[in-house]
C-alpha positions in Angstrom: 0.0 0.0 0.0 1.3 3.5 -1.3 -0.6 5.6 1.5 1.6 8.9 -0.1 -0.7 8.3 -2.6 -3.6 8.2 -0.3 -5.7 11.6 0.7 -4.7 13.7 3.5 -8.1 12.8 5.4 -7.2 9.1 5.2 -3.6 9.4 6.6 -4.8 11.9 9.5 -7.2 8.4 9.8 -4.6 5.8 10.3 -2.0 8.0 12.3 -4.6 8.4 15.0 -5.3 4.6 14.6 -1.5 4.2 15.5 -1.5 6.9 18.1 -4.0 5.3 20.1 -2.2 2.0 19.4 0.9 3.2 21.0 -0.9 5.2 24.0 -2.9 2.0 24.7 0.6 -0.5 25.0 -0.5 -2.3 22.3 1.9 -3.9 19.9 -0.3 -4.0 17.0 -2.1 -1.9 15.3 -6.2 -3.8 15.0 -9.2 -2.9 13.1 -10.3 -2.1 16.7 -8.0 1.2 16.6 -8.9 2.2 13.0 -12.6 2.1 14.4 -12.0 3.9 17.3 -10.4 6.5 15.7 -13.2 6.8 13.4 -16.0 7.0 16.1 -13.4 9.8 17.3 -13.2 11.9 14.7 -14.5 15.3 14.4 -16.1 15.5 11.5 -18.3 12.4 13.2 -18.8 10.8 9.5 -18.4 6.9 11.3 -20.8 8.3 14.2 -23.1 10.1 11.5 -23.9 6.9 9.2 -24.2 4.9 12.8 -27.4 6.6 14.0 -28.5 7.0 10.5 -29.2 3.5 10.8 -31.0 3.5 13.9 -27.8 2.6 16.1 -25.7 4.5 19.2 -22.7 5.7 18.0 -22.4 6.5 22.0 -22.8 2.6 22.7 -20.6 1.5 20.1 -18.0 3.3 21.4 -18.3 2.2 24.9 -18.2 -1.2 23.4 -15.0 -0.1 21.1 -13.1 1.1 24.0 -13.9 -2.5 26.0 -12.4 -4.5 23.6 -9.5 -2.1 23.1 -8.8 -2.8 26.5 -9.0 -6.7 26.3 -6.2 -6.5 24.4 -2.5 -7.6 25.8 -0.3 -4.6 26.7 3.4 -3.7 26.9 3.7 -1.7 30.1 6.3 -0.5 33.0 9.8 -1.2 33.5 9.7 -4.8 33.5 7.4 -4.6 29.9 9.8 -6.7 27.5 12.2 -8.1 30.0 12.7 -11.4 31.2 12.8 -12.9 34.9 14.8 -15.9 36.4 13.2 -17.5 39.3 13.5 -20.5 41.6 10.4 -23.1 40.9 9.8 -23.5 44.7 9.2 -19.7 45.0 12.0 -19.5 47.7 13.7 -16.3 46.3 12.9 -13.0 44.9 13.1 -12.9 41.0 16.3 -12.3 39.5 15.8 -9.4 36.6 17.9 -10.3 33.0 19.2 -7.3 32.7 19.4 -6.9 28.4 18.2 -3.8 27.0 15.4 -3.9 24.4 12.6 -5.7 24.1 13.5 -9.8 25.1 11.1 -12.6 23.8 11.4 -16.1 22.8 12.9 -17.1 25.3 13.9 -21.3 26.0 15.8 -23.4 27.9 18.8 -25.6 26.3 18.1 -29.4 26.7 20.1 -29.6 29.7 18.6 -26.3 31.4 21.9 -24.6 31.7 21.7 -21.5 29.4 18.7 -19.7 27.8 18.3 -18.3 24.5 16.4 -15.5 23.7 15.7 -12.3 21.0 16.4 -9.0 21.9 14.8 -6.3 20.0 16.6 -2.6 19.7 13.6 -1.1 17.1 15.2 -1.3 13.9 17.5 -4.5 14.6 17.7 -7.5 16.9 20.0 -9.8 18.6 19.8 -13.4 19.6 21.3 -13.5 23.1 22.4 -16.2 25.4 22.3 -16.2 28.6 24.5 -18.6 31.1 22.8 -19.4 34.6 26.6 -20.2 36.3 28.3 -17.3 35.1 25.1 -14.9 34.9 26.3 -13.5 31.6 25.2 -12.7 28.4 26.7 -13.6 24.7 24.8 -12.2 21.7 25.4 -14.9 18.3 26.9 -13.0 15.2 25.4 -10.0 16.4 24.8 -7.2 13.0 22.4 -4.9 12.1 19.7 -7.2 10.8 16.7 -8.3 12.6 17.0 -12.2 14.0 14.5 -14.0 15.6 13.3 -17.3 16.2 15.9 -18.6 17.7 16.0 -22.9 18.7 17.9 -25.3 20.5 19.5 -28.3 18.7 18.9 -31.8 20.8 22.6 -31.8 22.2 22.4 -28.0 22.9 25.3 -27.3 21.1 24.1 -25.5 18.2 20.8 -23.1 17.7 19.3 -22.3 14.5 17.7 -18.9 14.3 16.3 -16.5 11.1 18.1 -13.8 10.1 16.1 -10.6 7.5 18.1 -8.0 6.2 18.1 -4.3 7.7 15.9 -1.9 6.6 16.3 1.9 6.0 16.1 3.7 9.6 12.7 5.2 9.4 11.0 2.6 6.5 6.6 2.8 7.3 5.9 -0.9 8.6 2.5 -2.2 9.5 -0.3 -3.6 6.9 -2.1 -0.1 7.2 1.5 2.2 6.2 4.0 -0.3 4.9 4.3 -0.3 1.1 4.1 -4.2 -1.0 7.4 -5.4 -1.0 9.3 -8.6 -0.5 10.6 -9.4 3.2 13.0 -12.4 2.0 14.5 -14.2 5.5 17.4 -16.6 5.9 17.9 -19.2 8.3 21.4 -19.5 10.2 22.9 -21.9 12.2 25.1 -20.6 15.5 27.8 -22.5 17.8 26.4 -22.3 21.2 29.9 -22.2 22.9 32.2 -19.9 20.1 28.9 -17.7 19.1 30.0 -18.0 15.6 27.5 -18.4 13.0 26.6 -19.0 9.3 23.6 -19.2 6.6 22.5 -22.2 5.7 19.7 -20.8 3.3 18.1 -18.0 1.9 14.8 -17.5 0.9 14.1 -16.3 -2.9 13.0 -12.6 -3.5 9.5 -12.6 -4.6 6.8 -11.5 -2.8 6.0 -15.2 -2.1 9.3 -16.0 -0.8 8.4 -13.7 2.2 9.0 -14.0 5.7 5.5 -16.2 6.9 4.4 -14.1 9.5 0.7 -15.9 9.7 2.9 -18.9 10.3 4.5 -17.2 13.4 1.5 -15.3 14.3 -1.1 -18.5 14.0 0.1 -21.4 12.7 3.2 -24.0 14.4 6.0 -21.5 14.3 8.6 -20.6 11.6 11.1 -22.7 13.0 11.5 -25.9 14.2 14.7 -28.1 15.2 13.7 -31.8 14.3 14.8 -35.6 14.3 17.4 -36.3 12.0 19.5 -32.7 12.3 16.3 -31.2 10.5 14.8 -28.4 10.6 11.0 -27.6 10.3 10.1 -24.5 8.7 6.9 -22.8 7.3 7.0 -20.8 3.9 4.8 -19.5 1.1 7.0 -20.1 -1.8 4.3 -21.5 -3.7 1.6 -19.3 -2.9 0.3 -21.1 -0.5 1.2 -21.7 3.5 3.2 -25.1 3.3 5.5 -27.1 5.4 9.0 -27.8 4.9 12.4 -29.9 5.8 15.9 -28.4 5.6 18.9 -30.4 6.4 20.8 -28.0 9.2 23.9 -28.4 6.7 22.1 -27.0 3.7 20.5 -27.5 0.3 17.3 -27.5 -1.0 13.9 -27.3 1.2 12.0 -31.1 0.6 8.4 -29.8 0.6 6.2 -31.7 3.0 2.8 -30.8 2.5 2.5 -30.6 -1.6 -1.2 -29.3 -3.0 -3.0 -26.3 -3.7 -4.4 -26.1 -0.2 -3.1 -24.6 3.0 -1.6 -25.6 5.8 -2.9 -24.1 9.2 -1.9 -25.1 12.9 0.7 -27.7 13.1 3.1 -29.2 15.8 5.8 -32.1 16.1 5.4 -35.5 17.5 7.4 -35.8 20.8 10.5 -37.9 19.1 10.2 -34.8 16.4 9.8 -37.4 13.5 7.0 -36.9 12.3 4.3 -33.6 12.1 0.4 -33.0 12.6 -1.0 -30.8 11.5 -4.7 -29.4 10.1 -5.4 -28.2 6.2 -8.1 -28.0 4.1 -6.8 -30.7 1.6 -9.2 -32.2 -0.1 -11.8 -30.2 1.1 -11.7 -26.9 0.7 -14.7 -26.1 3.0 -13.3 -28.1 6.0 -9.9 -28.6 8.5 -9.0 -31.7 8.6 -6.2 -33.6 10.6 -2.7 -35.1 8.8 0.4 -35.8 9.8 3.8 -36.8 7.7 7.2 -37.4 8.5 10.1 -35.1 8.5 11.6 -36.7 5.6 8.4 -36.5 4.0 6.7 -40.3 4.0 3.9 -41.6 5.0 1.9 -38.2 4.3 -1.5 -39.1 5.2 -4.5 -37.5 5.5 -6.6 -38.7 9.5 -10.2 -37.4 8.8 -12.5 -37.0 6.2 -15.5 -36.1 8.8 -18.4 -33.4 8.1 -16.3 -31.7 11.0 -13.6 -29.1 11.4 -10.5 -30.2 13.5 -7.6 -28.2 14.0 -4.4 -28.0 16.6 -3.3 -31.3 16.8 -1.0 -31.9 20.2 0.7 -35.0 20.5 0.9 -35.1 24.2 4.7 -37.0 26.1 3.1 -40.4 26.0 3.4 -40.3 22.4 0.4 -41.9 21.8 -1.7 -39.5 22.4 -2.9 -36.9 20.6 -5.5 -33.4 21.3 -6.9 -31.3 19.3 -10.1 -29.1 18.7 -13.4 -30.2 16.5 -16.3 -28.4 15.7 -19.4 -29.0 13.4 -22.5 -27.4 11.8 -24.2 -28.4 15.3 -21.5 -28.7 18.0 -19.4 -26.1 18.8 -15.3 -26.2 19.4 -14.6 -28.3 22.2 -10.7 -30.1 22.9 -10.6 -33.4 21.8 -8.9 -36.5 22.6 -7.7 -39.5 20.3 -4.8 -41.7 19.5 -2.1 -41.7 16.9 -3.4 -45.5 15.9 -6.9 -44.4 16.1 -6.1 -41.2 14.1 -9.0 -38.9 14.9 -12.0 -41.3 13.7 -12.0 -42.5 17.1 -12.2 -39.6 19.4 -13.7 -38.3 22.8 -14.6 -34.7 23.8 -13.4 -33.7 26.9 -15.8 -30.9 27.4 -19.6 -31.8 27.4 -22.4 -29.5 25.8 -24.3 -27.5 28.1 -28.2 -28.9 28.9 -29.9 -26.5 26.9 -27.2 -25.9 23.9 -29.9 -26.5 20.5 -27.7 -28.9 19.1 -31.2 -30.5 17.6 -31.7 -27.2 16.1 -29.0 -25.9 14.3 -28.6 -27.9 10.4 -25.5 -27.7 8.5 -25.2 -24.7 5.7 -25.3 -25.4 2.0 -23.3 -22.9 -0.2 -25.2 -21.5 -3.3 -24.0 -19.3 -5.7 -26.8 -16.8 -7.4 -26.3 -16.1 -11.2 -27.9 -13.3 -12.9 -27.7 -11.7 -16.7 -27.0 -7.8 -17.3 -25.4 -6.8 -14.1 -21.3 -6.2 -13.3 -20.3 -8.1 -10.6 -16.7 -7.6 -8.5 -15.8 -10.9 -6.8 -13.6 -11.3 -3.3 -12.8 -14.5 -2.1 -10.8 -17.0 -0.9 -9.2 -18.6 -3.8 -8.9 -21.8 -2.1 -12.6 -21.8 -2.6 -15.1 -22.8 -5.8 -17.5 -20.0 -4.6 -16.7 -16.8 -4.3 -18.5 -13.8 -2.7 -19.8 -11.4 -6.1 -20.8 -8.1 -5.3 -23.6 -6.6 -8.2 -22.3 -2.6 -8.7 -24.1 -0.4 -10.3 -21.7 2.4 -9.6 -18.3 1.6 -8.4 -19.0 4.0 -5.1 -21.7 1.3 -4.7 -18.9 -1.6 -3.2 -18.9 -2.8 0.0 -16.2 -5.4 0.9 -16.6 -8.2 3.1 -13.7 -9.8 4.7 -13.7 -13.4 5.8 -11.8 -16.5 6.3 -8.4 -16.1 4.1 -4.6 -16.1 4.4 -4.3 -11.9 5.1 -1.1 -11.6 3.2 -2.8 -12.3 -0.2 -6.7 -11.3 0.6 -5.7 -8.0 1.8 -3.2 -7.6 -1.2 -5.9 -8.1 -4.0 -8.5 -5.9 -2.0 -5.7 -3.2 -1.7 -5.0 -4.0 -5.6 -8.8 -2.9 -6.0 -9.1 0.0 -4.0 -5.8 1.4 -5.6 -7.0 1.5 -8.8 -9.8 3.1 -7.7 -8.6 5.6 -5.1 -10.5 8.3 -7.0 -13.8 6.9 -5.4 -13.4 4.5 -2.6 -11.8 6.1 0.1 
């Protein structure tokens, strides 16, 4: 998005979305601040068409500034730092004194140092931290951003991803930051001499990007698996799909092929083999898979009238939770085994007495053809049906959003609304 190219009303707009953002300790900027600055605004437009239509712009806002404060905040002088402290609770916490912003933290195998990723706004470190000698190493520290960092089973070596700086200053966020590539690189450090090298680089098209969803919702960008593998999420191909990378190199061995994508996912506890939830085979649905880190015995576990997603193998090994929902039941955590493989399963949460279970049926898609009108259609292209929206003028459009991976559904909305700036503001 080009927002120089944007009016002056519409920048005012999201600069108070990101103003409240920032007052409220929030990390992100959310719909949920664009609306509030909206219902804020002088000129009352949001307010205006609200009680137009028979609402309380008053209550909305009340509601609006209850959810904004729901939300998880970055606050005081421990905001962003992290705490050592005995299990038992016998001693005061001990304060990891880093500057920056410290996150992803974890333990080595043998519990004797912790990793973690210091951000400094326009760069971060990976940083290690030894419990005997309460100091702190930082691995091939530059002026990139790295993240992610993970142990390797013998603790010797952690793998972490590495994206090139940016230009002090550069507009980031889906609301300011302009459509661009963000390629990333995966390194590989020596946990003793702090030394460290790339083991791959991602291409430089805009679907060789870093996979945030992946971080944000899915399994995690980065795993350390069986075999001196590595597990890692991309969307190379267009779509969210799972991969395995020798930690000495070479080509990614794709592990979840199709034009489908690939959702929640987490390793076995050996780390040989993966679960995860797609909508494979049936686009309408999330079913439950799993493969192994090589990339046999891909197989898909249900083909129910159900959705199941978050599949958990739990340290038995045989087990394995996840969540399932229908037309008729809502999400509830499930429990199964890896031989029964989800057709066999038991909630763990029963429906309340009076839930209408008996009354709700399951939906039926349609799609309505007519002659003589112009249509626009937004939709998820993993889907047969789309939504089609009948314009008579183009200042007629109203955009729905629904279920689709953000990076590409809010690129071709943006695509539309750019190349008709003139009307749809």
């Amino acid at each position: 998005m080009q927002i120089e190219k944007y009016s002056d009303r519409l920048k005012t707009l999201i600069q108070s979305a990101q103003t409240l953002a920032l007052r409220g300790g929030h990390q992100q900027l959310t719909p949920l601040h664009v609306l509030k600055a909206l219902l804020d605004d002088e000129q009352r437009l949001a307010a205006n068409l609200i009680e137009a239509a028979g609402g309380s712009a008053t209550q909305v806002g009340r509601e609006v500034d209850l959810e904004l404060a729901k939300l998880p905040k970055v606050e005081g002088a421990g905001a962003g730092q992290i705490y050592l402290a005995p299990l038992d609770a016998s001693g005061k916490p001990d304060h990891l004194v880093v500057r920056g912003q410290n996150h992803s933290e974890q333990w080595s195998p043998d519990g004797s140092q912790l990793v973690f990723a210091s951000t400094r706004g326009d760069h971060s470190f990976i940083g290690v931290y030894d419990a005997a000698t309460k100091s702190v190493r930082f691995l091939a520290p530059s002026v990139d951003t790295d993240s992610n960092p993970v142990w390797s089973f013998d603790g010797k070596r952690i793998a972490f991803v590495r994206r090139p700086a940016q230009l002090r200053d550069t507009p980031s966020g889906y609301f300011l930051e302009p459509d661009k590539p963000h390629p990333w690189a995966i390194w590989i450090a020596d946990a003793v001499s702090s030394s460290a090298h790339e083991i791959w680089h991602s291409g430089t098209a805009d679907n060789d990007s870093y996979p945030y969803m992946a971080a944000d919702t899915g399994g995690g960008v980065l795993h350390w698996a069986a075999g001196n593998r590595l597990l890692i999420a991309s969307e190379q191909d267009g779509w969210q799909h799972l991969y395995s990378l020798s930690v000495d190199g070479g080509a990614p061995k794709l592990l979840t092929p199709g034009k489908c994508e690939v959702e929640q996912w987490s390793l076995t506890p050996d780390k040989k083999n993966v679960l995860f939830n797609s909508n494979c085979n049936d686009v309408d649905r999330r079913h439950l898979w799993s493969v192994g880190i090589g990339g046999d015995h891909l197989s898909q576990w249900t083909k129910l009238r159900s959705i199941e997603w978050s599949p958990v193998a739990l340290p038995d090994g045989k087990t394995v939770a996840f969540l399932r929902s229908d037309a008729t039941v809502p999400p509830a955590p499930v429990i199964t085994t890896m031989a029964d493989r989800g057709t066999v399963h038991g909630r763990l949460q029963a429906l309340a007495d009076d839930f209408p279970a008996d009354s709700l049926v399951e939906p039926e898609q349609h799609s309505l053809w007519a002659e003589g009108f112009k249509y626009v259609f937004f939709g998820n292209n993993q889907r047969r049906v789309v939504t089609r929206i009948e314009l008579r003028s183009i200042s007629d459009l109203v955009v729905a959003f629904h279920s689709a991976a953000a990076p590409r559904m809010t690129k071709a909305t943006r695509s539309f609304f750019e190349a008709h700036r003139d009307v749809v503001q």
